[in-house]
LUMLUMDREN-2810 file (N, C-alpha, C; in Angstrom, 1 decimal):
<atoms>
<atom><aa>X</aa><ch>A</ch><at>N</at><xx>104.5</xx><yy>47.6</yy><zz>52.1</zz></atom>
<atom><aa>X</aa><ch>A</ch><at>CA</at><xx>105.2</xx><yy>46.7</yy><zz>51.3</zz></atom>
<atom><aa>X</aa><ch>A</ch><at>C</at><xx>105.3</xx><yy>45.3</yy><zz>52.1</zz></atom>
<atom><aa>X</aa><ch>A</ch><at>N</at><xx>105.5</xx><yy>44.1</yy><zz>51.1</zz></atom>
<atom><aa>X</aa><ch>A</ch><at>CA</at><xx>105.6</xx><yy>42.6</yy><zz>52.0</zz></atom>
<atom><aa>X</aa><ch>A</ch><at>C</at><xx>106.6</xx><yy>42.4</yy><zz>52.7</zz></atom>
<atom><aa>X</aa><ch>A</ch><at>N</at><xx>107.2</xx><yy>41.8</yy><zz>53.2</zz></atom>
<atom><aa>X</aa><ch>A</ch><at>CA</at><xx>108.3</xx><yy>40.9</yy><zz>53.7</zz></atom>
<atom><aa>X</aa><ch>A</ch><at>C</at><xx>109.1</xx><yy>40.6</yy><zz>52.3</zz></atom>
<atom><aa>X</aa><ch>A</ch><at>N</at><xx>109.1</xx><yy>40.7</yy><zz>51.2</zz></atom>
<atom><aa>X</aa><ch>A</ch><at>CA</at><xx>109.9</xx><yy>40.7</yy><zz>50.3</zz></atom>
<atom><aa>X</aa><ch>A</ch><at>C</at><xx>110.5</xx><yy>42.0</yy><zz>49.4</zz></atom>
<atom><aa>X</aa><ch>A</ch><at>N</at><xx>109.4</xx><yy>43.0</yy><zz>49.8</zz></atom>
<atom><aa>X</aa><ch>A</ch><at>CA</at><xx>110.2</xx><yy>44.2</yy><zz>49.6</zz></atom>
<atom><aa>X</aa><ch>A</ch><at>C</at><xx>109.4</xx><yy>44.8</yy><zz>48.4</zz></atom>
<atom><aa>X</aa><ch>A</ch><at>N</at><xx>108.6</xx><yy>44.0</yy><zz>47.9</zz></atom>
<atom><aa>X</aa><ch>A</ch><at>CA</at><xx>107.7</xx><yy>44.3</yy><zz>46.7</zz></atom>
<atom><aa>X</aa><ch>A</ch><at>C</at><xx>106.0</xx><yy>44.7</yy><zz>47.0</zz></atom>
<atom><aa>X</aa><ch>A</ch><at>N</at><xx>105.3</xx><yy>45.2</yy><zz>46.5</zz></atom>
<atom><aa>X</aa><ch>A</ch><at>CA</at><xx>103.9</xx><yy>45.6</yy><zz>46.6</zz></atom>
<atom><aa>X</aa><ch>A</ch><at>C</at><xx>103.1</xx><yy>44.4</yy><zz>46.8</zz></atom>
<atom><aa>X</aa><ch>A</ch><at>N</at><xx>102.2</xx><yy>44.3</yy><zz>47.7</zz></atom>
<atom><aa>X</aa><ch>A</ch><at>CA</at><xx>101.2</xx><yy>43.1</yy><zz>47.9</zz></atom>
<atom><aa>X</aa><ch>A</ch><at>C</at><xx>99.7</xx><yy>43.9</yy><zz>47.6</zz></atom>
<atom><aa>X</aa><ch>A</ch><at>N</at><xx>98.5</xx><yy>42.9</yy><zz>47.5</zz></atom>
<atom><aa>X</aa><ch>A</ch><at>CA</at><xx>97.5</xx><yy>42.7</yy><zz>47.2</zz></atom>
<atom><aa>X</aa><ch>A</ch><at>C</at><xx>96.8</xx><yy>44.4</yy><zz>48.5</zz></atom>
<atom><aa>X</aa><ch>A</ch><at>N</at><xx>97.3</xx><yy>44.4</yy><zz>49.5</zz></atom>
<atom><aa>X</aa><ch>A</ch><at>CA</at><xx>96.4</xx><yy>45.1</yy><zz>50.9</zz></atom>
<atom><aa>X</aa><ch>A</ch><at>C</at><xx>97.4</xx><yy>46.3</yy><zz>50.1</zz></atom>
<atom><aa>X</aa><ch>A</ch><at>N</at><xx>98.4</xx><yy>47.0</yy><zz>50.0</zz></atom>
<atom><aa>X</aa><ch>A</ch><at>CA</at><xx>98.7</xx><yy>48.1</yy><zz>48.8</zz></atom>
<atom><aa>X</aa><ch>A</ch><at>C</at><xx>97.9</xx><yy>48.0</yy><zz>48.0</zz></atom>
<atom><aa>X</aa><ch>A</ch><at>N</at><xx>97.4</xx><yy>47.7</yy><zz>47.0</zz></atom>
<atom><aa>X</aa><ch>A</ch><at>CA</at><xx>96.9</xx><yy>48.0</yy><zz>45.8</zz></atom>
<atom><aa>X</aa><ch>A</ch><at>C</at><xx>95.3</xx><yy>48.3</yy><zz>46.3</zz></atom>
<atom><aa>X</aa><ch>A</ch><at>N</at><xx>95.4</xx><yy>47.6</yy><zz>47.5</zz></atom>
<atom><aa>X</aa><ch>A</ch><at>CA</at><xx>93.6</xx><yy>47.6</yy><zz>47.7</zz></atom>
<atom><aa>X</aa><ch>A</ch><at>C</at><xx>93.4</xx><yy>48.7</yy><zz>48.5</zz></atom>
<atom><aa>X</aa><ch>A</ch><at>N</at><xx>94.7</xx><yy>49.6</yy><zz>49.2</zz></atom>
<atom><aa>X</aa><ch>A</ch><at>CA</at><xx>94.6</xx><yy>50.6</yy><zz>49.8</zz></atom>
<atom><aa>X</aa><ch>A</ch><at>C</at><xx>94.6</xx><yy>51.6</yy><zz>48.9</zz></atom>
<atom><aa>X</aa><ch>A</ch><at>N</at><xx>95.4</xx><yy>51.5</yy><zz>47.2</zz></atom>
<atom><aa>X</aa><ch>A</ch><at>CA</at><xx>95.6</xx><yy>52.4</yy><zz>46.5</zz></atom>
<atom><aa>X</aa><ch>A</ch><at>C</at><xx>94.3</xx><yy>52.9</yy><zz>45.9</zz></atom>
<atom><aa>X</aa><ch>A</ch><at>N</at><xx>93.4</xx><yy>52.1</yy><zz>45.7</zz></atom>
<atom><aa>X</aa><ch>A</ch><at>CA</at><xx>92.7</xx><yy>51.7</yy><zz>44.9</zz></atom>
<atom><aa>X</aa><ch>A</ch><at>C</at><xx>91.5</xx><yy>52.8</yy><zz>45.5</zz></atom>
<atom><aa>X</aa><ch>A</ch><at>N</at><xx>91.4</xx><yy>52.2</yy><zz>47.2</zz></atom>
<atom><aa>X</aa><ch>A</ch><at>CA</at><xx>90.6</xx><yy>53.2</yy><zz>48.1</zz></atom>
<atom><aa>X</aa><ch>A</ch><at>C</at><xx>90.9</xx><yy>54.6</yy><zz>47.9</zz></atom>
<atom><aa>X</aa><ch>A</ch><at>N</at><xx>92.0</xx><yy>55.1</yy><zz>47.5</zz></atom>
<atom><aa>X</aa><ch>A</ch><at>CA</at><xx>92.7</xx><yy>56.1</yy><zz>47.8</zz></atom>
<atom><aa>X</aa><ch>A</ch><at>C</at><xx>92.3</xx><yy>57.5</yy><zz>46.1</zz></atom>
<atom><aa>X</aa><ch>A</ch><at>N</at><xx>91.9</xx><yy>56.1</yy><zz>45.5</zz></atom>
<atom><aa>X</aa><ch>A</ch><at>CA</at><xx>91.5</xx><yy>57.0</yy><zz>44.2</zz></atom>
<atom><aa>X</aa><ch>A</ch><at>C</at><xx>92.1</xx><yy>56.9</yy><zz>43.0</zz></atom>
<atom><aa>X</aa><ch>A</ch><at>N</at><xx>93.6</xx><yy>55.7</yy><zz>43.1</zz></atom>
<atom><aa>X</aa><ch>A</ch><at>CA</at><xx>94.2</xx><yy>55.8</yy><zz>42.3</zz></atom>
<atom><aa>X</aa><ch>A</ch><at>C</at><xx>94.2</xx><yy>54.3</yy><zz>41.2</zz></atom>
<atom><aa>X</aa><ch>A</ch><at>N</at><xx>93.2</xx><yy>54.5</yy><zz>40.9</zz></atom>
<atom><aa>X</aa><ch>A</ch><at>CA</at><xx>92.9</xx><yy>53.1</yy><zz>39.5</zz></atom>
<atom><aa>X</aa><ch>A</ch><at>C</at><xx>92.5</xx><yy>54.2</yy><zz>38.4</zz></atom>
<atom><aa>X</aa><ch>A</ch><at>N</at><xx>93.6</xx><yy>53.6</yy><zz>38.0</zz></atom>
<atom><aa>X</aa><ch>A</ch><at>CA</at><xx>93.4</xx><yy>54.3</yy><zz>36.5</zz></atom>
<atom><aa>X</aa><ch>A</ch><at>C</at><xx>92.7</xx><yy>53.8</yy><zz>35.6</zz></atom>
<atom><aa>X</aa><ch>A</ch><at>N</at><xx>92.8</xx><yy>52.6</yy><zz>35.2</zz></atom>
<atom><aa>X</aa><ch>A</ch><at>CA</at><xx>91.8</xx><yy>51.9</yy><zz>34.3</zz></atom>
<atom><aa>X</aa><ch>A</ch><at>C</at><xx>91.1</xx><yy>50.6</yy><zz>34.4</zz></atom>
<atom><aa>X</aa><ch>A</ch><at>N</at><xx>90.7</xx><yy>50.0</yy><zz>33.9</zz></atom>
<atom><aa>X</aa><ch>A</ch><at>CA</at><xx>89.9</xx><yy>48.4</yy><zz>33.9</zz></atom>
<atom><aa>X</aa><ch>A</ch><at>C</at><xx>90.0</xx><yy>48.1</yy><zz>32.4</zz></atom>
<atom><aa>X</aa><ch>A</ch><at>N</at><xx>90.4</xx><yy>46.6</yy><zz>31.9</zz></atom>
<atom><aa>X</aa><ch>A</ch><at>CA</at><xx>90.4</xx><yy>46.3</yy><zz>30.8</zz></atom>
<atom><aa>X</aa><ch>A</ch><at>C</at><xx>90.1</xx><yy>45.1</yy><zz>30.3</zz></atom>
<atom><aa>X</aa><ch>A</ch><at>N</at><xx>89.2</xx><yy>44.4</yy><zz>29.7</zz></atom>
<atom><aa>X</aa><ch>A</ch><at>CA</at><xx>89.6</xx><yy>42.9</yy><zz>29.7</zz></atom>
<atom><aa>X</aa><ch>A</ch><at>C</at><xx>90.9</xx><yy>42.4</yy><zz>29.7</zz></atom>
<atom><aa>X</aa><ch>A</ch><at>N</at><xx>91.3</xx><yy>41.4</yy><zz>29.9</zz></atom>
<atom><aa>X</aa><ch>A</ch><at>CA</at><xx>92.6</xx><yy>40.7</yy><zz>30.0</zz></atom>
<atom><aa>X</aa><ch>A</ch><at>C</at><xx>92.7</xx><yy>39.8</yy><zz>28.0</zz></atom>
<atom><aa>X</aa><ch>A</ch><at>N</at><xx>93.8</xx><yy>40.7</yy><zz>27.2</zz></atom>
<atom><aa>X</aa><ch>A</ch><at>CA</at><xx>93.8</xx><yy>40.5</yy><zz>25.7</zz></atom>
<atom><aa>X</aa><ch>A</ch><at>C</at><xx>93.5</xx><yy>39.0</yy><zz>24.8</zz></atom>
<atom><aa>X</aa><ch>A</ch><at>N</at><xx>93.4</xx><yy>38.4</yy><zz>26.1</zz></atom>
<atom><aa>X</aa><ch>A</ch><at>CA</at><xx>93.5</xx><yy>36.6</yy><zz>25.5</zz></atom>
<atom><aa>X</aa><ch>A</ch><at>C</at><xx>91.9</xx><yy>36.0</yy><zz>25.9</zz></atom>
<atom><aa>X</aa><ch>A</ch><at>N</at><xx>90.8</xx><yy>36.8</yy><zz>25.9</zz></atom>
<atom><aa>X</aa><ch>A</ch><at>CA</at><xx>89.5</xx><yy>36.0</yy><zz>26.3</zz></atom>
<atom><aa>X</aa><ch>A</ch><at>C</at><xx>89.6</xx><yy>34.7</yy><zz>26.4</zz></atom>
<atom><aa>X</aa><ch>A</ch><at>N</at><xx>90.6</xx><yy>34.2</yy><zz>25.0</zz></atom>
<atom><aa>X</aa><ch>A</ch><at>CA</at><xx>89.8</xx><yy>32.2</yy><zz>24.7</zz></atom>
<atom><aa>X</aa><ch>A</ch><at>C</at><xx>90.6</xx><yy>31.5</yy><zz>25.9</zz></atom>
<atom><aa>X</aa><ch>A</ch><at>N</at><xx>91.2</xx><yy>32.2</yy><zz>26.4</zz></atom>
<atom><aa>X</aa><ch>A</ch><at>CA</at><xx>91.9</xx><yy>31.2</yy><zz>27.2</zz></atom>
<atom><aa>X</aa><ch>A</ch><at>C</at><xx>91.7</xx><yy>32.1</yy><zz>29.0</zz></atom>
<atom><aa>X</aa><ch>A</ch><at>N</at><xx>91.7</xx><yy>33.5</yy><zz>28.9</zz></atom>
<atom><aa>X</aa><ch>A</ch><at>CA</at><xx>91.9</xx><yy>33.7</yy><zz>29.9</zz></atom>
<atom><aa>X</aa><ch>A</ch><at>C</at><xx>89.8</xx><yy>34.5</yy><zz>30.4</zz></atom>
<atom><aa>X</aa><ch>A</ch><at>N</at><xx>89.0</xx><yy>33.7</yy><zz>29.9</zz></atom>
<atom><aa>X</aa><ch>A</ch><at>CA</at><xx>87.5</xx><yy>34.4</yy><zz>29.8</zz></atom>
<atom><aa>X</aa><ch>A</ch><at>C</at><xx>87.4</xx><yy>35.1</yy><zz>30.9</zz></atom>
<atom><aa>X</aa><ch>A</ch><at>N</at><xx>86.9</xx><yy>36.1</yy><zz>31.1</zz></atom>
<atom><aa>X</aa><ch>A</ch><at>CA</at><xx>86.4</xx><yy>37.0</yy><zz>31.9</zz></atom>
<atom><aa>X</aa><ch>A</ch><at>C</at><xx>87.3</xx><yy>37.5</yy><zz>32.4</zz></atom>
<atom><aa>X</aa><ch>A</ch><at>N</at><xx>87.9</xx><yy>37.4</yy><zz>32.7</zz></atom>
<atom><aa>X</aa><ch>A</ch><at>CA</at><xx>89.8</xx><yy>37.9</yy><zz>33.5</zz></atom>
<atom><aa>X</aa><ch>A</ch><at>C</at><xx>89.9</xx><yy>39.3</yy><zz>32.8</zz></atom>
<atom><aa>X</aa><ch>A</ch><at>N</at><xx>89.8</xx><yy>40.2</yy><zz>34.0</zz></atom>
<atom><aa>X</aa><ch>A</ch><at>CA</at><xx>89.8</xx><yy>41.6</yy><zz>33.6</zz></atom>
<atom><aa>X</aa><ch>A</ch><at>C</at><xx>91.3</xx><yy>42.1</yy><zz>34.5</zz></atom>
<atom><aa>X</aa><ch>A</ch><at>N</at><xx>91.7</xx><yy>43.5</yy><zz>33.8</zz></atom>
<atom><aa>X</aa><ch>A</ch><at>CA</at><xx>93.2</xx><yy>44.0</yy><zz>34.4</zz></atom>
<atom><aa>X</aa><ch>A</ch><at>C</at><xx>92.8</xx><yy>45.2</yy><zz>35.1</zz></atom>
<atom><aa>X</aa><ch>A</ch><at>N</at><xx>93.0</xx><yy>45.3</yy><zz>36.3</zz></atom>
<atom><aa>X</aa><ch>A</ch><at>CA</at><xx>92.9</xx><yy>46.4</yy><zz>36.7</zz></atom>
<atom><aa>X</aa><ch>A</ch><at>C</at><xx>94.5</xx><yy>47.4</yy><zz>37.1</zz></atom>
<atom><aa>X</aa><ch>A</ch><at>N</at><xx>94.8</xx><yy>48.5</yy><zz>36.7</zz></atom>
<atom><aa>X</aa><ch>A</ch><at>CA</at><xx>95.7</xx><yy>49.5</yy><zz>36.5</zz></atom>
<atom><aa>X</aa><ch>A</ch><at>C</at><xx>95.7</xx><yy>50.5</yy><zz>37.6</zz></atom>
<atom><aa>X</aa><ch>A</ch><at>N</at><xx>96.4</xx><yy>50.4</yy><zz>38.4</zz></atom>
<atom><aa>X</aa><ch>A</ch><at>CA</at><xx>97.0</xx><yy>51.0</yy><zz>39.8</zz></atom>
<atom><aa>X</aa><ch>A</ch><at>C</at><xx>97.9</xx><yy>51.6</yy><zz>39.3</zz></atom>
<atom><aa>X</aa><ch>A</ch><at>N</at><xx>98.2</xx><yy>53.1</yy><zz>40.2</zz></atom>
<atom><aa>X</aa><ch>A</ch><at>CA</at><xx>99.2</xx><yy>53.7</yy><zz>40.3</zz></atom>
<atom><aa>X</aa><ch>A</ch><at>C</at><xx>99.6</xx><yy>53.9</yy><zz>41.9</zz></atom>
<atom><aa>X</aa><ch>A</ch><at>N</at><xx>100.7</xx><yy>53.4</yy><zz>41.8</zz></atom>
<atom><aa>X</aa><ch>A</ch><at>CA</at><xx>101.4</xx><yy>53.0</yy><zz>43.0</zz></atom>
<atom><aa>X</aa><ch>A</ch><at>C</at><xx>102.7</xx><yy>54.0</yy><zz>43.0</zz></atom>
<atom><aa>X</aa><ch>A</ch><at>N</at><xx>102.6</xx><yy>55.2</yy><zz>43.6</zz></atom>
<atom><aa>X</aa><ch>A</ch><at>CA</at><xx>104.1</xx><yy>56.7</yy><zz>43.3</zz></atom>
<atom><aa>X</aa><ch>A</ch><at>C</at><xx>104.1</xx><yy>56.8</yy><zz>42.2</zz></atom>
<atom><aa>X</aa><ch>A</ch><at>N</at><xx>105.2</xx><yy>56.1</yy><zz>41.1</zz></atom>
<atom><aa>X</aa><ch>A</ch><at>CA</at><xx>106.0</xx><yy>56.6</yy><zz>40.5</zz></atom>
<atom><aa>X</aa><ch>A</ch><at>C</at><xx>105.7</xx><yy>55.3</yy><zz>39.2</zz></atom>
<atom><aa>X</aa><ch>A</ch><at>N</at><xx>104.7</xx><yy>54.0</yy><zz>39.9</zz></atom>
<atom><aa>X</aa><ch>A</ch><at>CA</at><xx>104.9</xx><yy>53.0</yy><zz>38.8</zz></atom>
<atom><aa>X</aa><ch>A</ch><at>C</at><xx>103.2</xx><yy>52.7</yy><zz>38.3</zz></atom>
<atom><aa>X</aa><ch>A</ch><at>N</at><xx>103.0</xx><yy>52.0</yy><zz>37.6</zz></atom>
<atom><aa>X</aa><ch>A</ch><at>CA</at><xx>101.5</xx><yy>51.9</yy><zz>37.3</zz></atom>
<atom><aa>X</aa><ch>A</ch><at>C</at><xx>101.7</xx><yy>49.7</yy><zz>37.6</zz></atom>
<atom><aa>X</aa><ch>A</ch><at>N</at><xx>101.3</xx><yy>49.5</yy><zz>38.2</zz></atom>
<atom><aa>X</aa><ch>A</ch><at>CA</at><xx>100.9</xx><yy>47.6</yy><zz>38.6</zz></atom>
<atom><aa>X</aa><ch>A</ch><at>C</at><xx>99.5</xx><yy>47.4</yy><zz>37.6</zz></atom>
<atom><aa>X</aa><ch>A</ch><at>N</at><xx>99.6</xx><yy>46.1</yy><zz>37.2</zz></atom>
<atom><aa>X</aa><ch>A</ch><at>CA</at><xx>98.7</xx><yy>45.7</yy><zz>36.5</zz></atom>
<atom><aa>X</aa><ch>A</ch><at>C</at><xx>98.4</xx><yy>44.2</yy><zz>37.5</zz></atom>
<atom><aa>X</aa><ch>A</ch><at>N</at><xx>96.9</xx><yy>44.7</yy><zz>37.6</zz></atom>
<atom><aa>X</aa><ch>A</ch><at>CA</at><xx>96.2</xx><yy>43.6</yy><zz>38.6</zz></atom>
<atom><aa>X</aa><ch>A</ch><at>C</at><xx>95.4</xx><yy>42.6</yy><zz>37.9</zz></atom>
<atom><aa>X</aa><ch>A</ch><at>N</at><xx>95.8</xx><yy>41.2</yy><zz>37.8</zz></atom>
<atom><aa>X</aa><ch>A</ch><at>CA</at><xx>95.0</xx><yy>40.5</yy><zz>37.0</zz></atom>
<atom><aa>X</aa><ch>A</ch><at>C</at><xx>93.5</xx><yy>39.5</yy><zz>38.0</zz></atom>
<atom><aa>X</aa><ch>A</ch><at>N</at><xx>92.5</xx><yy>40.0</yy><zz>37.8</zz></atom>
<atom><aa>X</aa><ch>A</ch><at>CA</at><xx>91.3</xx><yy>39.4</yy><zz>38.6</zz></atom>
<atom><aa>X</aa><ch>A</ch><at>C</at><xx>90.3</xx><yy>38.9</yy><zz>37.8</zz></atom>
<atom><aa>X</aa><ch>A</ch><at>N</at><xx>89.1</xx><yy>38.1</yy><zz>38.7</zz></atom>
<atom><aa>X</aa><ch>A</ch><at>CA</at><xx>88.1</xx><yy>37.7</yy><zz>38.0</zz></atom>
<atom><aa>X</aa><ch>A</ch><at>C</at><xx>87.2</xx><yy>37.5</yy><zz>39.6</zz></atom>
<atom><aa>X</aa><ch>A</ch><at>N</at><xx>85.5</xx><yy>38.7</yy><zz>38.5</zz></atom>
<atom><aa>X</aa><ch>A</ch><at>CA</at><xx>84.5</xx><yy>38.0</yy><zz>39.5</zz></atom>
<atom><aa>X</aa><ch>A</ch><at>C</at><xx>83.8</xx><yy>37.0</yy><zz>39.6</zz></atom>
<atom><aa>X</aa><ch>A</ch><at>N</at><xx>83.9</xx><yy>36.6</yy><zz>40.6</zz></atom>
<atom><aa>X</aa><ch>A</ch><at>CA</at><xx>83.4</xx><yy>35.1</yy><zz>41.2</zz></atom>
<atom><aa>X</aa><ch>A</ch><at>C</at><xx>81.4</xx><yy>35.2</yy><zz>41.8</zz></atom>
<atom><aa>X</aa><ch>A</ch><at>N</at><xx>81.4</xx><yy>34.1</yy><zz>42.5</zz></atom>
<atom><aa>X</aa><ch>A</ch><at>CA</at><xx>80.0</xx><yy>34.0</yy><zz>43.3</zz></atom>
<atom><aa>X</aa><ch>A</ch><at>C</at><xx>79.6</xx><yy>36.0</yy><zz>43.5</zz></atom>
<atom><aa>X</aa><ch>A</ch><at>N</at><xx>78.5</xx><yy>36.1</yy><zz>43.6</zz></atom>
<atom><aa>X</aa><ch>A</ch><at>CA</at><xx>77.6</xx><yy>37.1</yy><zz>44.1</zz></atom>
<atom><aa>X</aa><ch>A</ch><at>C</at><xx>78.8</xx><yy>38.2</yy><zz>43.7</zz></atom>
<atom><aa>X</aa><ch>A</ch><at>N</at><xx>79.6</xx><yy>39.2</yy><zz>42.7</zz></atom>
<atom><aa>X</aa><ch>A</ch><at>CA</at><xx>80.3</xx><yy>39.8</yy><zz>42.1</zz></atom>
<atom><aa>X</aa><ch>A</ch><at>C</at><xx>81.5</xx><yy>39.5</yy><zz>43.7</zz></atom>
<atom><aa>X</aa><ch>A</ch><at>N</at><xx>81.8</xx><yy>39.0</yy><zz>43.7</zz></atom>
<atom><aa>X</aa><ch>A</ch><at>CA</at><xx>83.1</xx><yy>38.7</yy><zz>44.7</zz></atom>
<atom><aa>X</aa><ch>A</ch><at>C</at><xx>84.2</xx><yy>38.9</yy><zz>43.7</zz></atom>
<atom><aa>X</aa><ch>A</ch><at>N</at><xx>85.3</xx><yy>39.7</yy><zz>43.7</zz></atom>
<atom><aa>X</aa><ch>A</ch><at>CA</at><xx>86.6</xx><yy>39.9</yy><zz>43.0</zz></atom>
<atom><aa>X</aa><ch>A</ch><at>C</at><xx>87.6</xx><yy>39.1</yy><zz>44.0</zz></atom>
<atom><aa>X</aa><ch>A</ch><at>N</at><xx>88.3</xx><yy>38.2</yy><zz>43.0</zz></atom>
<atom><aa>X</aa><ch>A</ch><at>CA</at><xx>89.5</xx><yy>37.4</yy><zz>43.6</zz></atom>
<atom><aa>X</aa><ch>A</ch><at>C</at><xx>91.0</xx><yy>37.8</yy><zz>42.6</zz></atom>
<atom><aa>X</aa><ch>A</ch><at>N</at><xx>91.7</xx><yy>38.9</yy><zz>43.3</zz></atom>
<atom><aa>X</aa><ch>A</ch><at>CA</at><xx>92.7</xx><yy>39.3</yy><zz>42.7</zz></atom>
<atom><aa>X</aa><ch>A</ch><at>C</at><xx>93.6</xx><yy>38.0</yy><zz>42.4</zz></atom>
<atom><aa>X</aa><ch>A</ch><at>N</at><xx>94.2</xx><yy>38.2</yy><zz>41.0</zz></atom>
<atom><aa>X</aa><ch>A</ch><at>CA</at><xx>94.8</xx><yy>37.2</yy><zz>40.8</zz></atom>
<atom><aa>X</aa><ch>A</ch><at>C</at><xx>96.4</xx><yy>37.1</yy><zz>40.8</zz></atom>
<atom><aa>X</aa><ch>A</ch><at>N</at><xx>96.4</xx><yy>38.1</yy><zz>40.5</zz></atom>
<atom><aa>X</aa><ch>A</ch><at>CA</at><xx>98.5</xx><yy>38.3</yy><zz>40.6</zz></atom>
<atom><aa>X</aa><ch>A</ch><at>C</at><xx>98.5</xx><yy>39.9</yy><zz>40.1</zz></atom>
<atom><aa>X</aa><ch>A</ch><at>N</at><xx>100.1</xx><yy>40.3</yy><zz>40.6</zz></atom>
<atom><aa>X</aa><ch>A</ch><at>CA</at><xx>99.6</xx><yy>41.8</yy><zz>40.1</zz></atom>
<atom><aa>X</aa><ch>A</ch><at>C</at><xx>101.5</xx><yy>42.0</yy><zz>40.3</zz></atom>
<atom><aa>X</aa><ch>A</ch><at>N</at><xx>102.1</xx><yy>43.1</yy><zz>38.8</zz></atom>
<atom><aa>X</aa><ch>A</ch><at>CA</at><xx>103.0</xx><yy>43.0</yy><zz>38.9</zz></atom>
<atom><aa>X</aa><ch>A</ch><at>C</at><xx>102.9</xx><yy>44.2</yy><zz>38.0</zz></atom>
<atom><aa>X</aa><ch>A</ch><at>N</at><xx>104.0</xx><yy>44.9</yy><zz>38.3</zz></atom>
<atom><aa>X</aa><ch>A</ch><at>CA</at><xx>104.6</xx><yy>46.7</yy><zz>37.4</zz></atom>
<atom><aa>X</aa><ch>A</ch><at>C</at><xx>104.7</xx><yy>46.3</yy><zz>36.1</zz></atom>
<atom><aa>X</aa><ch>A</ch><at>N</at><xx>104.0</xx><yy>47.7</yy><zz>35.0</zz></atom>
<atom><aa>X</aa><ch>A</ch><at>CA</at><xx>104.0</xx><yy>47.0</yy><zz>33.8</zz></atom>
<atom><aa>X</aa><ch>A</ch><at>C</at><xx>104.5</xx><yy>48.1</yy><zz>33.8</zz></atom>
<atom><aa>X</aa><ch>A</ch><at>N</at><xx>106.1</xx><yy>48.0</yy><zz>32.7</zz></atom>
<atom><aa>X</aa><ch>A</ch><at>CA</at><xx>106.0</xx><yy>49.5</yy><zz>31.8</zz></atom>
<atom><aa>X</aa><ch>A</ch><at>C</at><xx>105.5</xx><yy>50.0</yy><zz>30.7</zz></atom>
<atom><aa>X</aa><ch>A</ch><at>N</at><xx>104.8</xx><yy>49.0</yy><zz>30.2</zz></atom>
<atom><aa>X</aa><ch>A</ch><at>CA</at><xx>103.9</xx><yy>49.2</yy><zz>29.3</zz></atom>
<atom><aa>X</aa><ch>A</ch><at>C</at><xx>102.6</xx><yy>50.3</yy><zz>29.5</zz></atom>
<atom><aa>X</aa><ch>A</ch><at>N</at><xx>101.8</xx><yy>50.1</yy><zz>30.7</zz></atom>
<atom><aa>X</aa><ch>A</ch><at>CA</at><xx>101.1</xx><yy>50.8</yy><zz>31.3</zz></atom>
<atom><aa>X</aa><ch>A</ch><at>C</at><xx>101.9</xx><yy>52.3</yy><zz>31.8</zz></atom>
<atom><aa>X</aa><ch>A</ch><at>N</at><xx>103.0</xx><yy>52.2</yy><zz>32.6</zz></atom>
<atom><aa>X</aa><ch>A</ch><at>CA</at><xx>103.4</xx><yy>53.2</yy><zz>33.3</zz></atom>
<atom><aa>X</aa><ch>A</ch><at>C</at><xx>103.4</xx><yy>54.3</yy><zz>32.2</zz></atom>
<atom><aa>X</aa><ch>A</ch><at>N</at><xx>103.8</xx><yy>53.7</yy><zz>30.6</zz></atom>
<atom><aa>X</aa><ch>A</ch><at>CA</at><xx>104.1</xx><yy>54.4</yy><zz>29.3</zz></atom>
<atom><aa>X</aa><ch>A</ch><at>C</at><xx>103.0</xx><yy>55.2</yy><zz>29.0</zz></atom>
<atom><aa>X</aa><ch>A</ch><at>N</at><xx>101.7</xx><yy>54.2</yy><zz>29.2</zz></atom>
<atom><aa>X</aa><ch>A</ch><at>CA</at><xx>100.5</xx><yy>54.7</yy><zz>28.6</zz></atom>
<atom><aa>X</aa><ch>A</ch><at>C</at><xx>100.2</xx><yy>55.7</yy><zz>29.6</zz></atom>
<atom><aa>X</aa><ch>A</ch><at>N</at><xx>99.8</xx><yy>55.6</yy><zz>30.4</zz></atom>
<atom><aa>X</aa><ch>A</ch><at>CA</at><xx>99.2</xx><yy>56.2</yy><zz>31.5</zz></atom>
<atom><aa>X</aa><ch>A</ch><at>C</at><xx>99.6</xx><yy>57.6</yy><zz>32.5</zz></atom>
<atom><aa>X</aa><ch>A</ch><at>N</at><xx>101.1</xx><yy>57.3</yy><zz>32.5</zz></atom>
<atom><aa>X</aa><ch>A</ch><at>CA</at><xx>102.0</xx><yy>58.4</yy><zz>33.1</zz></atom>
<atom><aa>X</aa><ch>A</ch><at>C</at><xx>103.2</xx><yy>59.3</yy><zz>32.3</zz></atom>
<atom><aa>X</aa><ch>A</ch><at>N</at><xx>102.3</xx><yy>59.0</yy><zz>30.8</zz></atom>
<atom><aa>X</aa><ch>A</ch><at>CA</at><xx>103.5</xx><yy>59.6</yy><zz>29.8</zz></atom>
<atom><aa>X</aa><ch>A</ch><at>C</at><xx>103.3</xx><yy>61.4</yy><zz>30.1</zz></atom>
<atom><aa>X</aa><ch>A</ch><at>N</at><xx>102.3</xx><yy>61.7</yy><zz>30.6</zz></atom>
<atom><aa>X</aa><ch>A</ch><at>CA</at><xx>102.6</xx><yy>63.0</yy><zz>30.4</zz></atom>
<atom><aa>X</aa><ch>A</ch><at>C</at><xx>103.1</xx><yy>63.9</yy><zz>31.8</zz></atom>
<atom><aa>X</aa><ch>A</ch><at>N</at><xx>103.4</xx><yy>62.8</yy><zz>32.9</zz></atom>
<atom><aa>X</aa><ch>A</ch><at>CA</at><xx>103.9</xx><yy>62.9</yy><zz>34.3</zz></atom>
<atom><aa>X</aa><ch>A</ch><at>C</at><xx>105.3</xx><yy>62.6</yy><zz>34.3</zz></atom>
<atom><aa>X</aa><ch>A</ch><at>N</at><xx>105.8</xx><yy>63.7</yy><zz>34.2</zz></atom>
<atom><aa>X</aa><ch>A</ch><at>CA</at><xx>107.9</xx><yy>63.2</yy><zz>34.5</zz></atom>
<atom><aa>X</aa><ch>A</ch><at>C</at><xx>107.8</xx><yy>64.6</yy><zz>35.2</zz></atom>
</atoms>
């Protein structure tokens, strides 16, 4: 965790190593957000939604990334 108490970018990129991406998705607004794909972490108990885009030679530049319960809904509905 950061200095603020919430998940940073080196968590999710550890989670990620670890096996736990659940999905990839375009990001729902192409005309404005083009190529911007979501990547779907599960982090314990919550699912984070990572918003990125590849750059030069497939280089991924994570863009913000914050708990969706929308996801956690989809994804971990049959985990209680």
């Amino acid at each position: 965790m950061n200095e603020r108490g919430g998940i940073g970018f080196e968590e999710i990129i550890q989670s990620i190593a670890d096996g736990n991406l659940l999905d990839i998705k375009l990001h729902h607004n192409q005309e404005q957000y083009k190529g911007q794909k979501i990547l779907y972490v599960q982090m314990i108990a919550q699912v984070y939604a990572v918003l990125y885009i590849k750059g030069y030679k497939d280089a991924i530049f994570l863009n913000t990334l914050f708990p969706s319960r929308k996801a956690k809904k989809e994804f971990l509905k049959d985990k209680k």
